[in-house]
N, C-alpha and C positions, 0 to 999 in steps of 0.2 A: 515579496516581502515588503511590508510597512520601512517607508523612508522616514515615519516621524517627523522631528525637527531638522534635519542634517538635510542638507541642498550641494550641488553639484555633485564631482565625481562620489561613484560609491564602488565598494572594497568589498569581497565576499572573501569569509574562511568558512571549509566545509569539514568537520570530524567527521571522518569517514567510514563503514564499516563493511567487512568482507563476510559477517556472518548474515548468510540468508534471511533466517526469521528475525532479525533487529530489520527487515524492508515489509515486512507485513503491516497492513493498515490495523491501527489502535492497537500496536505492539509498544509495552515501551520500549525504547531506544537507545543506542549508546552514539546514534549519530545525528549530529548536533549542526545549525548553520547559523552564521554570524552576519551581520551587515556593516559598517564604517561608511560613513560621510565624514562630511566637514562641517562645524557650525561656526560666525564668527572666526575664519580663522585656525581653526583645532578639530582635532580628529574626534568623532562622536560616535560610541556606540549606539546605533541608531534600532539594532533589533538583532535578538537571537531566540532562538526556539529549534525544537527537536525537527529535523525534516518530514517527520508524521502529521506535522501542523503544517504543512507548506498548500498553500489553498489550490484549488484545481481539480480536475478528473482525473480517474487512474492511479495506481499504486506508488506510496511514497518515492521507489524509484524510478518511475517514469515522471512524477509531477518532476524531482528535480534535474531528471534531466532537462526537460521542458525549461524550468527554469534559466538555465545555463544555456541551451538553444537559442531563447530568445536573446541573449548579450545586451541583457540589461543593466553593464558593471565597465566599470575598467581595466579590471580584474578579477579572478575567482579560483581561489588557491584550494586543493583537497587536498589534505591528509594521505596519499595512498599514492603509490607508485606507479607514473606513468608510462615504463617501460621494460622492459628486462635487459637481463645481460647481453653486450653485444656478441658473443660467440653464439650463439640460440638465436637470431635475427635470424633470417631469413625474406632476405629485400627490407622495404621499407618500412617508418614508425608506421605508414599508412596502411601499407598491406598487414601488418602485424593487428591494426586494430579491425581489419575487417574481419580477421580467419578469428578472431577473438569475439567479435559480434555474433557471425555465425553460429559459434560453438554456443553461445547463448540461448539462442533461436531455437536450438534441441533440448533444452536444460530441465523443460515441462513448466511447472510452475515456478520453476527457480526464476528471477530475472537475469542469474548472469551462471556459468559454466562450476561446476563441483571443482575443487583446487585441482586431484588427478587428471581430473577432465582436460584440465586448463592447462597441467603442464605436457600431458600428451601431445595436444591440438599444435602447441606452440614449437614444441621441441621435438617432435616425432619419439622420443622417446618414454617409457615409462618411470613415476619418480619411486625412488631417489635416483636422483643423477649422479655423475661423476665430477667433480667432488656433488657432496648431496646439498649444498648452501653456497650456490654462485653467486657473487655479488658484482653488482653493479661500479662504475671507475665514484662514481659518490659516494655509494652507499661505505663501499673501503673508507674513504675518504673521513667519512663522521666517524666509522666503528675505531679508526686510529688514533681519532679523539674523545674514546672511552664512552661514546653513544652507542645504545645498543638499539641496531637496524636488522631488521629482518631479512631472507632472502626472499629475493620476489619469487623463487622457484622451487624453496621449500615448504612441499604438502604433508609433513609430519606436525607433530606436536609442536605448537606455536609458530606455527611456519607461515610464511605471507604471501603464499598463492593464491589464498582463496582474496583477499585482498588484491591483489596485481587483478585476479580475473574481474574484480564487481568493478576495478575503478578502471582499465581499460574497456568495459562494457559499457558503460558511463562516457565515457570520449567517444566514441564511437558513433553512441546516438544525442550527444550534444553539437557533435559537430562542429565545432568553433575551433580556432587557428588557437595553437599549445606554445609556450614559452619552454624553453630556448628556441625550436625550432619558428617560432615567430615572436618579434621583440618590436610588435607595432601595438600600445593599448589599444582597449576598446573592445571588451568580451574577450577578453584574455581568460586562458584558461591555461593554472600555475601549481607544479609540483610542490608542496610544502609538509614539511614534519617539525611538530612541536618541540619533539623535546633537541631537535637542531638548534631549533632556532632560542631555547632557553640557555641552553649551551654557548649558542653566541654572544647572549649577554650573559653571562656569567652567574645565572640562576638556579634554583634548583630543576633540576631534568630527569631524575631519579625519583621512584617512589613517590609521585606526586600524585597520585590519578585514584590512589587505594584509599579507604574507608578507614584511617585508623588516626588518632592525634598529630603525628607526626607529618603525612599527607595534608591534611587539613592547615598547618603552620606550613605547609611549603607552599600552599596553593594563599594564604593569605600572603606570605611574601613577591609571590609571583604579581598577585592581585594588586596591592600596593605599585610595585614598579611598574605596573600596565598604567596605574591611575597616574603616574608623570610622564604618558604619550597620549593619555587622551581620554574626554571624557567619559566615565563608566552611567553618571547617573544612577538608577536607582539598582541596578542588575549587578553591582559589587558583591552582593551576598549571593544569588544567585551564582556568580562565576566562582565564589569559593567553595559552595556548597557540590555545581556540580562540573567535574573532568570535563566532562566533554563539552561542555559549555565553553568553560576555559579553553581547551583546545578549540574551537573552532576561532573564537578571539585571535590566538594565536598562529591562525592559517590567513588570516586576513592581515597580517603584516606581510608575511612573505608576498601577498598579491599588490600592497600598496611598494613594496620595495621593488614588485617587476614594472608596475606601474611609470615608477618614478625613473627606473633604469639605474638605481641603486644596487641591486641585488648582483652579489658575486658570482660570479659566471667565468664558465670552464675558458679556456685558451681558444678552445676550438667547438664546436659543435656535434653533438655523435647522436646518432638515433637511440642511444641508452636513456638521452635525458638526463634531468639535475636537478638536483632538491635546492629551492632559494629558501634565502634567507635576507632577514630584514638586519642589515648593520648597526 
């Protein structure tokens, strides 16, 4: 991605998406990636663009994996669950992302496992599970604060397996050291979810991302308070016009707060993983 004007450390937010055909080349997209530098001083939106535009050989999800391989960031925060529930683990975060790579590698032209696919491989069993929506010690966490958080391991209607498989597939062939389980910058690679992280400043988190007047006033409010952390430049309209834009903006604080060692963090450490957030 284009550094533009911004010099030194740079920040990546990734909007992330778990439906297949949003990874087809010259499909349009509903996932989005963001850049942050520094100019003078202040945080600068330095570039975003839909991951279909990301320059390079090979299918939008492989260039960004590519991208995120090569740890060209401080940080680099996705939108999308790095983990699952610790009762469903079996051994490590490590082993859990290879048996999830694998299942990829049969997928045909999918790049990453069909949601059922995904929660069989993982959990030996077929879903719905028992309960049918496990959640993660985070994902409780936000949902107790009126965020609605998907389960990473339900594959019914609105469910976020298919999501958990494309962004665990995604780690797998990026390869890079993951926050919590590593808190050293430098090609960090950082759980983040937007409407957490609007919730922690006291923004709208709701109904923002829809196509109707009310969306549109909540994303120009959003927009606004983005514009007193740093500069937007000319892509203000751009971020109101499009979600995922704005979200990926929004994935790249969560990366600048692991960065900085800001970001609130569990007691302890667990192979479930934790969504950050920018204070």
């Amino acid at each position: 991605m284009s550094r533009g004007g911004a010099s030194g450390p740079r920040w990546l937010g990734i909007d992330f998406s778990g439906d297949h055909l949003m990874w087809r080349p010259g499909r349009r997209t509903n996932a989005w990636i963001a850049a942050v530098g520094t100019s003078r001083g202040r945080l600068v939106l330095d570039d975003v663009r839909p991951v279909t535009a990301l320059p390079g050989a090979g299918s939008p999800f492989e260039r960004l994996a590519e991208l995120l391989r090569g740890g060209d960031f401080a940080a680099a925060a996705v939108d999308a669950p790095f983990s699952i529930p610790g009762r469903y683990l079996r051994g490590t975060h490590r082993a859990l992302l290879a048996r999830v790579a694998a299942l990829g590698r049969t997928s045909g032209t999918r790049p990453f496992a069909p949601a059922v696919a995904f929660v069989h491989g993982v959990t030996g069993q077929l879903p719905p599970l028992t309960p049918p929506k496990p959640y993660r010690e985070t994902e409780a966490c936000w949902r107790a604060r009126g965020v609605n958080v998907r389960s990473t391991l339900w594959a019914g209607p609105r469910g976020g397996a298919a999501m958990t498989a494309a962004c665990l597939t995604l780690l797998a062939l990026a390869d890079r050291p993951m926050w919590p389980w590593s808190r050293t910058p430098g090609g960090l690679l950082v759980e983040a979810f937007p409407a957490a992280q609007l919730a922690r400043w006291e923004l709208p988190f709701e109904r923002y991302a829809r196509n109707d007047p009310q969306a549109f006033r909540h994303r120009e409010t959003i927009v606004d308070a983005l514009a007193g952390r740093l500069v937007l430049g000319a892509r203000r309209r751009l971020l109101i016009r499009s979600a995922d834009a704005l979200d990926a903006l929004l994935c790249a604080f969560a990366a600048i707060a692991v960065a900085a060692g800001v970001a609130p963090t569990p007691d302890r450490c667990s192979e479930e993983g934790w969504i950050a957030v920018h204070p």
